[in-house]
Biopython code that builds the backbone (N, CA, C, O; Angstrom):
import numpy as np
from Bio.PDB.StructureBuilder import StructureBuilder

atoms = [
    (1, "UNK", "N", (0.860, -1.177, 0.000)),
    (1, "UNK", "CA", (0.000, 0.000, 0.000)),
    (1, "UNK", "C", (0.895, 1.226, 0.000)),
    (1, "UNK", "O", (1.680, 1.634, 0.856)),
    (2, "UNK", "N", (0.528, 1.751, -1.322)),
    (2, "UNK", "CA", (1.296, 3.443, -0.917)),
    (2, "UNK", "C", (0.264, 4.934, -0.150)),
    (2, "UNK", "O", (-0.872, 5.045, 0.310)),
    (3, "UNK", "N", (1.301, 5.749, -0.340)),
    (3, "UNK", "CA", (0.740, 7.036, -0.199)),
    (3, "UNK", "C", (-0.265, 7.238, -0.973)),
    (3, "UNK", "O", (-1.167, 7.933, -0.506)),
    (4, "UNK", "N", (-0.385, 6.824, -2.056)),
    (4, "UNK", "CA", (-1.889, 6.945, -2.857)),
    (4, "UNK", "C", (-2.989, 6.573, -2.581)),
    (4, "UNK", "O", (-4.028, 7.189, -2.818)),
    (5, "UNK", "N", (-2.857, 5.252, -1.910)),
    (5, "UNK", "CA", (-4.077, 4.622, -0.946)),
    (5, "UNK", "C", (-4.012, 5.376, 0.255)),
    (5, "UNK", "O", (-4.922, 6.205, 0.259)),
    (6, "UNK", "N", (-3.259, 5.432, 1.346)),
    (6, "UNK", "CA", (-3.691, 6.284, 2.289)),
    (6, "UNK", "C", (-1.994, 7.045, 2.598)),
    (6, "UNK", "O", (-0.919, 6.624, 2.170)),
    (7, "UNK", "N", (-2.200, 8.056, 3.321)),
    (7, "UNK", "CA", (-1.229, 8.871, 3.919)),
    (7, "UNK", "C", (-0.509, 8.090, 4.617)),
    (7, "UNK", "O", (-0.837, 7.173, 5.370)),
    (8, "UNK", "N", (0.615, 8.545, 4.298)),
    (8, "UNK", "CA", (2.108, 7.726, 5.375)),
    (8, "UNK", "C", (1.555, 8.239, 6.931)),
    (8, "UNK", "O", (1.163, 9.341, 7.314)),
    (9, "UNK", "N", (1.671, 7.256, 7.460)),
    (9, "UNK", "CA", (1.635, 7.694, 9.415)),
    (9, "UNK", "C", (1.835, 6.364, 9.774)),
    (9, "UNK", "O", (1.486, 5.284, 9.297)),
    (10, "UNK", "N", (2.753, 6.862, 11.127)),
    (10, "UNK", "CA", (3.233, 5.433, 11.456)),
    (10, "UNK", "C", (4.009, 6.346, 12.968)),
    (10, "UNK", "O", (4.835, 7.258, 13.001)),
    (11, "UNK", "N", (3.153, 5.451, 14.286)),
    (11, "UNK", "CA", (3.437, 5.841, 15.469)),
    (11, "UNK", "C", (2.460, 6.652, 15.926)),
    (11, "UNK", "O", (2.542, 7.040, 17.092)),
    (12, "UNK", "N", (1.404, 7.043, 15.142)),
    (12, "UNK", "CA", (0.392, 8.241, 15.270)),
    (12, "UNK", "C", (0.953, 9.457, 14.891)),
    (12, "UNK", "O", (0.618, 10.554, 15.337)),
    (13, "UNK", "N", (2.057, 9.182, 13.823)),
    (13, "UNK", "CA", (2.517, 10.716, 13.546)),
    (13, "UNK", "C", (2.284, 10.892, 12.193)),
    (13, "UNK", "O", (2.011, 9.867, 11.568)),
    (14, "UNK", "N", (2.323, 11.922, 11.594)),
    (14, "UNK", "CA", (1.751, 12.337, 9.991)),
    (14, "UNK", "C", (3.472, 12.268, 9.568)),
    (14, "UNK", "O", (4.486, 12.241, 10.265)),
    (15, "UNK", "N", (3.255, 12.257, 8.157)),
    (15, "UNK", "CA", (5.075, 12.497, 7.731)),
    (15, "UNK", "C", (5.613, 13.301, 7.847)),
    (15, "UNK", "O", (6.839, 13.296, 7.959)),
    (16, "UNK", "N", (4.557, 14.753, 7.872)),
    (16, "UNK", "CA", (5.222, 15.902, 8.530)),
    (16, "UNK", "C", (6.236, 15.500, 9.369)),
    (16, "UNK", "O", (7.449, 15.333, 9.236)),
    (17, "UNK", "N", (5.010, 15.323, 10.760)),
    (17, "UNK", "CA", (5.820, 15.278, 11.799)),
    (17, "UNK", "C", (6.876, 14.345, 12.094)),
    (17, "UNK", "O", (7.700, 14.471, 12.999)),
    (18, "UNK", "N", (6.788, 13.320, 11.196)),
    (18, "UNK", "CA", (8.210, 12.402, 10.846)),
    (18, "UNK", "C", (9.249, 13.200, 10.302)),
    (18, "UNK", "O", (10.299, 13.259, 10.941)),
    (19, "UNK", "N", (9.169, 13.668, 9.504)),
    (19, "UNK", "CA", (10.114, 14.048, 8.953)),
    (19, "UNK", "C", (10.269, 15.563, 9.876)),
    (19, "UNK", "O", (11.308, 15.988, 9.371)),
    (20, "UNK", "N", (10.055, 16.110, 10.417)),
    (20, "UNK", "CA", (10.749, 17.088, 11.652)),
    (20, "UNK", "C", (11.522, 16.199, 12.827)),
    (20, "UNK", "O", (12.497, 16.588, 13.469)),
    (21, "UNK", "N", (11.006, 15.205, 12.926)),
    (21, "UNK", "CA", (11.738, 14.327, 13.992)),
    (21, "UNK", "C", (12.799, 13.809, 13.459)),
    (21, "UNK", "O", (13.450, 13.184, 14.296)),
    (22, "UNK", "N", (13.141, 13.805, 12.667)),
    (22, "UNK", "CA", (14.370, 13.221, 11.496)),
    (22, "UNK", "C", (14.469, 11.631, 11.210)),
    (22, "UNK", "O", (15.494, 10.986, 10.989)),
    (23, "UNK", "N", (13.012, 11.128, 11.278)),
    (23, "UNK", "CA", (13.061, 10.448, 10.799)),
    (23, "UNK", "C", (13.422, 10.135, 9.222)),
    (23, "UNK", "O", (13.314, 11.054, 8.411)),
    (24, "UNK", "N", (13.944, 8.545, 8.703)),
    (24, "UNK", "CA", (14.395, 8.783, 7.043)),
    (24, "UNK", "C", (12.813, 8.008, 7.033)),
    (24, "UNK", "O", (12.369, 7.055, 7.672)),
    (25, "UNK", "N", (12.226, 8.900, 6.001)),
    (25, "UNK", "CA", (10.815, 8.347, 5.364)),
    (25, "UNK", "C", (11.176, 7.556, 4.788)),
    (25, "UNK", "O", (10.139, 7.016, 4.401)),
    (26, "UNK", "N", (12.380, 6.752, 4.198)),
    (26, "UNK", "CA", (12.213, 5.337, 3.339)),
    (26, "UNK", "C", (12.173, 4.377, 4.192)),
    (26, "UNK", "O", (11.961, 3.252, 3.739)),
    (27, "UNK", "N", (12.322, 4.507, 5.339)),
    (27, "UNK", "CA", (12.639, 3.351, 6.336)),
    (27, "UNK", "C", (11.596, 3.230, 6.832)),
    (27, "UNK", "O", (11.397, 2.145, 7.377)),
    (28, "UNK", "N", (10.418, 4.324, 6.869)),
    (28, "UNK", "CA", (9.441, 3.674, 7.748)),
    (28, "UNK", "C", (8.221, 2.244, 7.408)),
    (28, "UNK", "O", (7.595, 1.612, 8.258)),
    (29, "UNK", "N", (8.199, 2.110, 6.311)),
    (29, "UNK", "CA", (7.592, 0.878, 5.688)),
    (29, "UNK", "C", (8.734, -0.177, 6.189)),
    (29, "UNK", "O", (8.153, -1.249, 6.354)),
    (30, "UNK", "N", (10.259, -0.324, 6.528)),
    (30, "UNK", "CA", (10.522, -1.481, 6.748)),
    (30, "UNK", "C", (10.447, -1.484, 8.299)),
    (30, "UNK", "O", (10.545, -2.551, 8.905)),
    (31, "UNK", "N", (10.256, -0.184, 9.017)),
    (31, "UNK", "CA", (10.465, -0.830, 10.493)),
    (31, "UNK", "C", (8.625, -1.498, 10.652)),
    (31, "UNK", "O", (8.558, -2.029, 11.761)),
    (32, "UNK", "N", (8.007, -1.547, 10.324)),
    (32, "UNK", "CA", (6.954, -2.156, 10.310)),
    (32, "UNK", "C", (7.029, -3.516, 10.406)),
    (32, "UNK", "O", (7.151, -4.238, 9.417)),
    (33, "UNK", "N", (6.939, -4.058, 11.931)),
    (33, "UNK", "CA", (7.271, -5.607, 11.831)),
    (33, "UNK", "C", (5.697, -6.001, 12.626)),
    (33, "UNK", "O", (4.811, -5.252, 13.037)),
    (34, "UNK", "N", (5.800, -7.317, 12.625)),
    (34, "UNK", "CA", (4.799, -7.980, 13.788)),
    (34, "UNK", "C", (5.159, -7.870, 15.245)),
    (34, "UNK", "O", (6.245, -7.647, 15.782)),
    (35, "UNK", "N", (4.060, -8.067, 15.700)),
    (35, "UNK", "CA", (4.423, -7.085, 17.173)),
    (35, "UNK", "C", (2.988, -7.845, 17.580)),
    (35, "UNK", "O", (2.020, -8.195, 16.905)),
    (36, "UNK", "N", (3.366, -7.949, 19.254)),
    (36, "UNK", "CA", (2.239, -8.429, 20.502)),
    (36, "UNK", "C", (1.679, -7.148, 21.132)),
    (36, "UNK", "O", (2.443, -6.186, 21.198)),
    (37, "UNK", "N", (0.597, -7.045, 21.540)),
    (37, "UNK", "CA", (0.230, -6.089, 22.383)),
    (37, "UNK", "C", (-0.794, -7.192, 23.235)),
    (37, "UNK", "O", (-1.488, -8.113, 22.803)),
    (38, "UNK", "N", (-0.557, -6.640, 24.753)),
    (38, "UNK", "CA", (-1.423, -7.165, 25.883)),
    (38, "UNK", "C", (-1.591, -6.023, 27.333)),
    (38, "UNK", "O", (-0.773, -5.452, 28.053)),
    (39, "UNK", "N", (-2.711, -6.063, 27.290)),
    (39, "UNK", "CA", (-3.110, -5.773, 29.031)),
    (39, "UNK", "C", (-3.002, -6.488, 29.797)),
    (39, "UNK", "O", (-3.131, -7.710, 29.733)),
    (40, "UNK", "N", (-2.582, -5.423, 31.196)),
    (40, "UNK", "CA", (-2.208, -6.380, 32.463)),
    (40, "UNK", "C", (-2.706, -5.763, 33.480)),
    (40, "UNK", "O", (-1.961, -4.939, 34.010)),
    (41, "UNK", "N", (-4.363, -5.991, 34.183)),
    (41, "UNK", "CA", (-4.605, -5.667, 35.468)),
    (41, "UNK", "C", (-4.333, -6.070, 36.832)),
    (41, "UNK", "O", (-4.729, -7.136, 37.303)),
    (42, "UNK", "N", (-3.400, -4.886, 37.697)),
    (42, "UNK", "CA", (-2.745, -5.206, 38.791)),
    (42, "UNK", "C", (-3.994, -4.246, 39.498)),
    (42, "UNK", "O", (-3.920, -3.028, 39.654)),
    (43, "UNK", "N", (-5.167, -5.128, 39.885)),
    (43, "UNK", "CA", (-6.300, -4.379, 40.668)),
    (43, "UNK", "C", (-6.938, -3.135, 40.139)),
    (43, "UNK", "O", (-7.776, -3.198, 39.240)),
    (44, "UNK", "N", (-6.620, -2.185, 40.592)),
    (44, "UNK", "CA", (-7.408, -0.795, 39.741)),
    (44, "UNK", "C", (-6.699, -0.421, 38.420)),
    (44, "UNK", "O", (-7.187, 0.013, 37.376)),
    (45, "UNK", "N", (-5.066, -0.781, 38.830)),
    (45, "UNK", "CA", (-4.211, -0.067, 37.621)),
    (45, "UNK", "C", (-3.674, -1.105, 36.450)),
    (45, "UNK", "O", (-3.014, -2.098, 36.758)),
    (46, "UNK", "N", (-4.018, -0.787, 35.061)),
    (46, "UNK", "CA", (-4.172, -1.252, 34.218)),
    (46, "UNK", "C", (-3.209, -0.950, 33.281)),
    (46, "UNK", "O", (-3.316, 0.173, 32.789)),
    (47, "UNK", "N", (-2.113, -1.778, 32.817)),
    (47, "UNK", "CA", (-0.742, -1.262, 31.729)),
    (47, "UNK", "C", (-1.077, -2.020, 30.627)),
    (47, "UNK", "O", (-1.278, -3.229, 30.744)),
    (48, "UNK", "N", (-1.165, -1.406, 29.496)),
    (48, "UNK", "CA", (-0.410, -2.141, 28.243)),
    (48, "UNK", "C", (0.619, -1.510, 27.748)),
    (48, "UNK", "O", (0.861, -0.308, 27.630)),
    (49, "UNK", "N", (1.372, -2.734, 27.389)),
    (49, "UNK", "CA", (2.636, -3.115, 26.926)),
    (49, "UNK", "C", (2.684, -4.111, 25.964)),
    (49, "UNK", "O", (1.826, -4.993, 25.951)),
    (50, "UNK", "N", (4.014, -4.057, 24.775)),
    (50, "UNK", "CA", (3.516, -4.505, 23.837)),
    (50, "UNK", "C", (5.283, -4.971, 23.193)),
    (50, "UNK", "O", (6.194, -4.212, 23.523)),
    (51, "UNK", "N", (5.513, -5.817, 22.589)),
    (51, "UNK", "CA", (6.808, -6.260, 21.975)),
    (51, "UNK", "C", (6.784, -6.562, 20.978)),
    (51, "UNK", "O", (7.816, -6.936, 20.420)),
]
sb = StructureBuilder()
sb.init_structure("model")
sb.init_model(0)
sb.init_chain("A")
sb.init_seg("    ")
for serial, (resi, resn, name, xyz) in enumerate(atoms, 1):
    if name == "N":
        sb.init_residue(resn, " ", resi, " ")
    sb.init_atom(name, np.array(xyz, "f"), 0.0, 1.0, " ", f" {name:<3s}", serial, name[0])
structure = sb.get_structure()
């Protein structure tokens, strides 16, 4: 999928704001890997964390 189908964002950031952060915009399609996300309730307080 390119920019033609939808806008580059990746992290919740627009490319703008990638590219002010110095990110290199060619790289961000490869850091895109598979990844876990889970919740963990310790009584009231609630973390997710994710690898």
């Amino acid at each position: 999928m390119g920019e033609s189908v939808a806008p580059i964002e990746y992290n919740y950031m627009t490319k703008d704001e990638l590219f002010q952060k110095g990110v290199p915009l060619d790289s961000v399609q490869s850091m895109e890997v598979p990844g876990f996300s889970t919740l963990l309730r310790d009584g009231k307080r609630i973390s997710h964390t994710y690898i």
